[in-house]
matplotlib code that plots the C-alpha trace (Angstrom):
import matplotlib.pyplot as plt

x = [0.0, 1.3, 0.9, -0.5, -0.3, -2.9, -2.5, -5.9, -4.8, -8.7, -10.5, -14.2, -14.7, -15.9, -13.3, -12.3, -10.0, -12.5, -11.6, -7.8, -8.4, -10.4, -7.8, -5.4, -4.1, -3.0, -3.1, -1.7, -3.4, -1.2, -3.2, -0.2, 2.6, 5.4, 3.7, 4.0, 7.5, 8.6, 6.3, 8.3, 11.6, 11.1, 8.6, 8.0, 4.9, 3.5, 1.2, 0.3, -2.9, -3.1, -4.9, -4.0, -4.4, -3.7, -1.6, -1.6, 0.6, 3.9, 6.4, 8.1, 5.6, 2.1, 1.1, 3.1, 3.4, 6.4, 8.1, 6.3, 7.7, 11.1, 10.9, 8.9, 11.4, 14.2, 11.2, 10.8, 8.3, 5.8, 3.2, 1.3, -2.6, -3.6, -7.2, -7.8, -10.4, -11.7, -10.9, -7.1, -6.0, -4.3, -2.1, -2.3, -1.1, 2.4, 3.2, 1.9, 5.2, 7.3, 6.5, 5.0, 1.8, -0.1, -3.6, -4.8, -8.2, -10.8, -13.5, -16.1, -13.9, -16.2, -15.4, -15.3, -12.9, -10.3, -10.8, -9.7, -6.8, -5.4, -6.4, -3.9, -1.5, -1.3]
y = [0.0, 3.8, 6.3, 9.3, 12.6, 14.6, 17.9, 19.7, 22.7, 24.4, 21.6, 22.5, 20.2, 16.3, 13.4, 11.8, 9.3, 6.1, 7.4, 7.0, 3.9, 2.6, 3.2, 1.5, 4.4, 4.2, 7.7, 10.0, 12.8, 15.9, 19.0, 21.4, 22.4, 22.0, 18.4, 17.8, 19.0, 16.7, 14.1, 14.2, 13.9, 9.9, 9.3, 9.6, 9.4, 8.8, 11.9, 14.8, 16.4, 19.6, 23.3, 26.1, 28.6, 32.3, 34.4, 38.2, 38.6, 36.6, 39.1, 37.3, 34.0, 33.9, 30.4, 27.4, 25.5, 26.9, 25.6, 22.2, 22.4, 23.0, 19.8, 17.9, 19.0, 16.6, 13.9, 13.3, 10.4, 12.7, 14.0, 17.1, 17.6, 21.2, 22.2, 25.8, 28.5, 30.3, 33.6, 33.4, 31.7, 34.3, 33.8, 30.0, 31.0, 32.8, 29.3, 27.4, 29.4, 28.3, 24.7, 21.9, 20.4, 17.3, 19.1, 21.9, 21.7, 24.5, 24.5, 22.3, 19.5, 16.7, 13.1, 12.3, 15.3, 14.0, 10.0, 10.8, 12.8, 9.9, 7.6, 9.6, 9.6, 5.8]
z = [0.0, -0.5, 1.9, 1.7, 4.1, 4.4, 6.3, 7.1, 8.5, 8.6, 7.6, 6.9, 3.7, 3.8, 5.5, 2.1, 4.0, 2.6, -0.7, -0.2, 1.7, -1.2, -3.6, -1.5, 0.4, 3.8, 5.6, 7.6, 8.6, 10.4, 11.6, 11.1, 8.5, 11.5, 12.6, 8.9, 7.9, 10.9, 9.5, 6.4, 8.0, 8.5, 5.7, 1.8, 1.1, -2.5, -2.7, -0.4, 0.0, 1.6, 1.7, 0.1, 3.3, 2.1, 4.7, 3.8, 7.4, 5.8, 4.4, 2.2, 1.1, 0.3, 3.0, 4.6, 1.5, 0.0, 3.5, 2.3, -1.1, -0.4, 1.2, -1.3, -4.1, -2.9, -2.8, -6.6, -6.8, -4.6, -6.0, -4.2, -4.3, -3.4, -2.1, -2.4, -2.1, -5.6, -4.2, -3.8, -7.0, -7.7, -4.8, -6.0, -9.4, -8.0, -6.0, -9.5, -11.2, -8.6, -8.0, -9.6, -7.9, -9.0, -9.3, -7.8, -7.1, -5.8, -2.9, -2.9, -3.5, -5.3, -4.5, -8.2, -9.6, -6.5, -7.4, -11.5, -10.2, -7.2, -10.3, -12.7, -10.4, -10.7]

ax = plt.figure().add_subplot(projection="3d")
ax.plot(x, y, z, "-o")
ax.set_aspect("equal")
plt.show()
């Protein structure tokens, strides 16, 4: 089985765990970018799945991720699923030019759209 990290940071959207599980997914779910990062440190999982969470209060980044990314770079078989709300893909779009993610996919995530993309992954 592959594992797969989810990190729900806010949360507020359906538990799609038995969809990983029923594509053979084991997973770990971390509640913070730090837990996470750390998470990473001893594991590589086969994909990621995590939010998009826009912070206008970071100087020099737009959210968390890029920490994430700069990790998941020197992980080349991962592949990173993005969640993120309509209103900031704009925000999205400057992480899009600087990393590569798997999908990105916007608010309300349907359990269909996210099945094709783990499937494509495959």
């Amino acid at each position: 089985m592959q594992q797969l990290l989810s990190i729900i940071e806010r949360g507020g959207y359906q538990n799609f765990n038995p969809l990983y599980a029923t594509l053979g997914y084991t997973v770990e779910i971390q509640t913070t970018m730090r837990k996470a990062l750390k998470f990473l440190k001893k594991n590589k999982p086969a994909v990621i799945v995590a939010e998009f969470n826009f912070q206008s209060d970071f100087r020099d980044r737009t959210s968390s991720l890029e920490s994430l990314m700069s990790v998941v770079q020197r992980m080349p078989t991962t592949q990173v699923i993005i969640f993120y709300d309509q209103e900031f893909v704009l925000q999205l779009a400057r992480l899009e030019a600087r990393f590569t993610f798997a999908s990105t996919l916007a608010f309300p995530i349907e359990d269909d759209k996210l099945k094709r993309v783990l499937l494509a992954l495959e």
